[in-house]
C-alpha positions as CSV (number, residue, x, y, z in Angstrom):
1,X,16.3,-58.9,-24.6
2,X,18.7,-57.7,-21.9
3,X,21.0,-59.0,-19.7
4,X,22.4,-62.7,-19.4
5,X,18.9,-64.1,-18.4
6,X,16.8,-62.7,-20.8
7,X,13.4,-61.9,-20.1
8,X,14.1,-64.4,-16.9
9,X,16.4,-61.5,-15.8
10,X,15.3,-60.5,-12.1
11,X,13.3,-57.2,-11.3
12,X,15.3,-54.5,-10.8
13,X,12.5,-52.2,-10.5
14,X,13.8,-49.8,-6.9
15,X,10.4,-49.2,-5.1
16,X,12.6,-46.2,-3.2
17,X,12.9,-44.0,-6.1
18,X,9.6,-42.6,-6.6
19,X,9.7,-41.5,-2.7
20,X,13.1,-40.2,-2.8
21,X,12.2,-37.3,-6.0
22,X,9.1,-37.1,-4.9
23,X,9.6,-33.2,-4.1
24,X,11.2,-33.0,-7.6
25,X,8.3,-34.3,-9.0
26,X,6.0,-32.1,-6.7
27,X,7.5,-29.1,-8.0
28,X,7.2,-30.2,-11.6
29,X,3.6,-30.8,-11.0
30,X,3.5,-27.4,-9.9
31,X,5.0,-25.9,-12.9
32,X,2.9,-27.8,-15.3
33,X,-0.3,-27.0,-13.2
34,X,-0.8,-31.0,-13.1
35,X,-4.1,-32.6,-12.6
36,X,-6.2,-35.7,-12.4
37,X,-9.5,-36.3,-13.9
38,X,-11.2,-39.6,-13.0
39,X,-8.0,-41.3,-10.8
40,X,-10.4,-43.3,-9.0
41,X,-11.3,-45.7,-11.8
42,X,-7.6,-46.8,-11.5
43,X,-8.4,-50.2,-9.2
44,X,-6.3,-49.1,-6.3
45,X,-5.2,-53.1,-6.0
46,X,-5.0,-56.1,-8.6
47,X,-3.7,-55.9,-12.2
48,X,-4.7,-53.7,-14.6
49,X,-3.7,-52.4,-18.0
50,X,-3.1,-48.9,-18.5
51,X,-3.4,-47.5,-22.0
52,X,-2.2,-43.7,-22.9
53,X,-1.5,-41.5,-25.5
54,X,2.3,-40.9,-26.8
55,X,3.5,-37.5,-26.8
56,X,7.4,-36.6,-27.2
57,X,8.7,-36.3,-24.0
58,X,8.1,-38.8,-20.9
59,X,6.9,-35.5,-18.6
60,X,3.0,-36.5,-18.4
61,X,3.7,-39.8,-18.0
62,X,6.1,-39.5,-15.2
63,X,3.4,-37.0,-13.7
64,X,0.3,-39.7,-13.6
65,X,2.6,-42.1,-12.0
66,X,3.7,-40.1,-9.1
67,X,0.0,-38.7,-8.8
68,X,-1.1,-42.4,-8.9
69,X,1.5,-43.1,-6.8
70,X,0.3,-40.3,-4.2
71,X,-3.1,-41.2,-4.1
72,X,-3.0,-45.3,-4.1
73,X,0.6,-45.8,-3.1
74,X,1.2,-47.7,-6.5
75,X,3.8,-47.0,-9.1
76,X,2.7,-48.6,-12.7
77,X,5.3,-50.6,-14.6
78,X,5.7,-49.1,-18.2
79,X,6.4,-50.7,-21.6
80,X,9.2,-49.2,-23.5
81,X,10.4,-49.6,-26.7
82,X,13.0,-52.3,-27.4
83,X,16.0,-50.0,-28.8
84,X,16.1,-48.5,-25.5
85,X,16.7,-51.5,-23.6
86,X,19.5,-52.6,-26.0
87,X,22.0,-50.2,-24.4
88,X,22.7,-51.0,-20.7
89,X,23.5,-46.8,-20.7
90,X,20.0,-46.1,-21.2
91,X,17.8,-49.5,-20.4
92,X,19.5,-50.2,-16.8
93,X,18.3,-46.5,-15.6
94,X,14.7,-47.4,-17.0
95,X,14.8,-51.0,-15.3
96,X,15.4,-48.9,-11.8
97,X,12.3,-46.6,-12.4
98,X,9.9,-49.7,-13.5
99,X,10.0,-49.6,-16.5
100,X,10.3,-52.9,-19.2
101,X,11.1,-54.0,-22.5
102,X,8.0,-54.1,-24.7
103,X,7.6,-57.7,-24.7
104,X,4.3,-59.5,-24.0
105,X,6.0,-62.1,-21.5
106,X,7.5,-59.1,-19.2
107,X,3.8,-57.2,-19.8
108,X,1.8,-60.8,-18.4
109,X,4.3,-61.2,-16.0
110,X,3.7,-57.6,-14.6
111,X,0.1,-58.4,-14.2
112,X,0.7,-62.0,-12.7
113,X,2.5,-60.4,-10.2
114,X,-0.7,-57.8,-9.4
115,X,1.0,-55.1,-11.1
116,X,0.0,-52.0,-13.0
117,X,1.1,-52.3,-16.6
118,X,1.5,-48.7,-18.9
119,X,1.5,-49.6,-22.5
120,X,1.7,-46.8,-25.2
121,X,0.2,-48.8,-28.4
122,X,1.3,-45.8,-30.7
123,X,5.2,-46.0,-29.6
124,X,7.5,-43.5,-31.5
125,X,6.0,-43.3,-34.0
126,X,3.2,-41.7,-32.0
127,X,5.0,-39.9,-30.5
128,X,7.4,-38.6,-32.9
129,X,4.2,-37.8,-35.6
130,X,4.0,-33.8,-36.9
131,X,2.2,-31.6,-35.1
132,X,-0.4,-31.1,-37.7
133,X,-1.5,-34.5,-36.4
134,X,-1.0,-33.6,-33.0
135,X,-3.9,-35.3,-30.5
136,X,-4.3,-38.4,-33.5
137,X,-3.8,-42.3,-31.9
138,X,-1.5,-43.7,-34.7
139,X,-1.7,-47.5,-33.6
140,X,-1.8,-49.4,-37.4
141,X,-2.3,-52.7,-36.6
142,X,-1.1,-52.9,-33.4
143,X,-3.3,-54.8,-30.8
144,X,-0.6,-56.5,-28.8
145,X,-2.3,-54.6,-25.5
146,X,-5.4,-55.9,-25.9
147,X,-4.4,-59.5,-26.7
148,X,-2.3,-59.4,-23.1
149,X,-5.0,-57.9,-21.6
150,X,-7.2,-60.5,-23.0
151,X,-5.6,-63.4,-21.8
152,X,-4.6,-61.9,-18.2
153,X,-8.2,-61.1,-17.8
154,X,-7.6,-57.9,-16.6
155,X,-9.6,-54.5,-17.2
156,X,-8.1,-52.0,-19.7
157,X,-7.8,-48.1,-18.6
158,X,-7.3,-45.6,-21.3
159,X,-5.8,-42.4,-19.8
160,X,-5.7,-39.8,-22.1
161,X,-3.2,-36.3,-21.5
162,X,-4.5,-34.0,-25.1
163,X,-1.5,-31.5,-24.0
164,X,0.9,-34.3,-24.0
165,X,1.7,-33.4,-27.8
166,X,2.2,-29.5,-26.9
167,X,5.0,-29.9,-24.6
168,X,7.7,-29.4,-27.8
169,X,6.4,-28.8,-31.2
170,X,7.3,-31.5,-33.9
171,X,7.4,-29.9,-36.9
172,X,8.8,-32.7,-39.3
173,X,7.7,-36.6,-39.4
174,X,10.6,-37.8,-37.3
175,X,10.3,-41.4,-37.6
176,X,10.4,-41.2,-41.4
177,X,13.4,-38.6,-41.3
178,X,15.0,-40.9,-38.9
179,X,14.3,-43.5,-41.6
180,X,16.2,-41.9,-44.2
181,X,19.0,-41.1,-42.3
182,X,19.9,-43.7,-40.0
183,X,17.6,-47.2,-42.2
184,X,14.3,-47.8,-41.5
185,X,15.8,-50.8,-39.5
186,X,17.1,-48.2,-36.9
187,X,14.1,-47.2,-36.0
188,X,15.3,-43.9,-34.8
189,X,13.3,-40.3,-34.5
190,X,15.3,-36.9,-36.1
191,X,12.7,-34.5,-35.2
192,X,12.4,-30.7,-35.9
193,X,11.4,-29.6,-32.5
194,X,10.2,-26.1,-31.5
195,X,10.1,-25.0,-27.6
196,X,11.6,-23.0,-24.9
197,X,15.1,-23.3,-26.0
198,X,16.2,-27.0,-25.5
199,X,13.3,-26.7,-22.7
200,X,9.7,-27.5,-23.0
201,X,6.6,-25.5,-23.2
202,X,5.0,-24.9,-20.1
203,X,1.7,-26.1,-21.5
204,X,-1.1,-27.2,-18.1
205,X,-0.9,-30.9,-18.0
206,X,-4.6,-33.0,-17.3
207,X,-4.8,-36.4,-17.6
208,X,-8.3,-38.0,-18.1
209,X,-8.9,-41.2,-17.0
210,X,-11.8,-43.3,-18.6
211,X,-14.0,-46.2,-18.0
212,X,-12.2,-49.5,-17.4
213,X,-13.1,-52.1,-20.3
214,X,-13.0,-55.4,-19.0
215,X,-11.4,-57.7,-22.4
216,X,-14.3,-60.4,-22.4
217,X,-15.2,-62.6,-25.5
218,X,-18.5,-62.9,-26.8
219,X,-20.8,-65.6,-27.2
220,X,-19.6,-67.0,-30.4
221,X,-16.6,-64.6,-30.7
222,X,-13.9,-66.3,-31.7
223,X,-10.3,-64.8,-29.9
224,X,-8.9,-62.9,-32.8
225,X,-12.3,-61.4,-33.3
226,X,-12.7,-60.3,-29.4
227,X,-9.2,-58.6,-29.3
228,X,-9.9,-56.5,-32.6
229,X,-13.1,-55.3,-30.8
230,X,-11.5,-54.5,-27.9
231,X,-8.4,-52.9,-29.0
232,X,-11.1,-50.8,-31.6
233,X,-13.1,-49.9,-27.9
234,X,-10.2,-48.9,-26.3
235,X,-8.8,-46.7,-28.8
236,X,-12.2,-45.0,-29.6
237,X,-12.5,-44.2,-25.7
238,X,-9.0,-43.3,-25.5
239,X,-10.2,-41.0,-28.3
240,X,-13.2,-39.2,-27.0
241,X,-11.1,-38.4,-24.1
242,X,-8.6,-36.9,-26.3
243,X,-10.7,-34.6,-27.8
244,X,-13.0,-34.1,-24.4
């Protein structure tokens, strides 16, 4: 947790950012020949939870929230992997832009507020995978999304981005060269990457955007039960559109 308060600490999302590179942005939607499939099932107010596909680099993410942000004036709130908010060099820029440390308290405190929430359930180590798995979900056991989601009572997006993985070639399991290198503790990628030079490919970016999957329990369902169905529906849609 960062900062003096903890996850008490106030927002220090700045609204004014998006707005002020919005031409940056613009131009790198140009570039990547951005588009949006389905935006509209994004509720344009209230909470929601927005559940994507990891690829290596941040570039399609950064690309649905300014489209999102273009179209319904909102800018969702992503979860980030804890290392990165244990440096104030690298977590203070991210608080700025929105985004949070992958905790559930900051994630149901994001929706109390009427917020949209980003999650990436696969984290690095989705994002860091070989491309010979390129366009897999590799979530384990990780269902922390759907339990939030589940007791917020708010509806579950998946948005999908299939060329998200194509932007640099991995060519080497990262996270388990990271392991060896730096202790599996560490938690860091070393990845083999292949692109343009230190740049990446410049690969036409579409995001999908599914149904919404409203986290209700069944009759006789007990909790644990409801969130393993729903975080099994959400990564089987999140799939299909994947491989759309």
């Amino acid at each position: 947790m960062s900062g003096v308060f903890g996850e008490d600490a106030p927002d220090r999302f700045e609204p004014a950012l998006p707005e002020r590179y919005a031409g940056a942005f613009d131009a790198l939607a140009r570039l990547f020949r951005h588009s949006v499939e389905g935006l509209e099932r994004v509720p344009s107010r209230g909470p929601a939870m927005l559940v994507l596909n990891h690829g290596p680099l941040p570039i399609d993410a950064v690309l649905f929230c300014h489209a999102l942000r273009r179209a319904q004036g909102r800018w969702p709130r992503f979860l980030g992997e804890r290392i990165l908010f244990e440096r104030p060099i690298f977590g203070q820029p991210l608080e700025r832009w929105g985004a949070l440390e992958g905790t559930p308290y900051l994630a149901r405190r994001r929706l109390n507020s009427g917020d949209l929430v980003g999650v990436f359930p696969g984290g690095a180590r989705e994002a860091w995978k070989p491309r010979s798995q390129r366009r897999a979900l590799l979530w384990d056991g990780r269902d922390g999304f759907a339990r939030v989601a589940f007791k917020a009572g708010v509806p579950i997006v998946p948005v999908a981005c299939p060329a998200a993985d194509d932007l640099v070639w991995v060519l080497n399991d990262a996270m388990k060269w990271g392991a060896r290198v730096f202790g599996p503790a560490r938690r860091l990628p070393l990845p083999l990457m292949l692109g343009l030079g230190p740049l990446p490919f410049p690969v036409q970016l579409h995001h999908r955007v599914g149904t919404p999957i409203l986290p209700e329990r069944r009759a006789g369902e007990s909790s644990d039960a409801a969130v393993a169905r729903i975080k099994a529906e959400v990564e089987a849609a999140l799939g299909s559109l994947l491989r759309a």
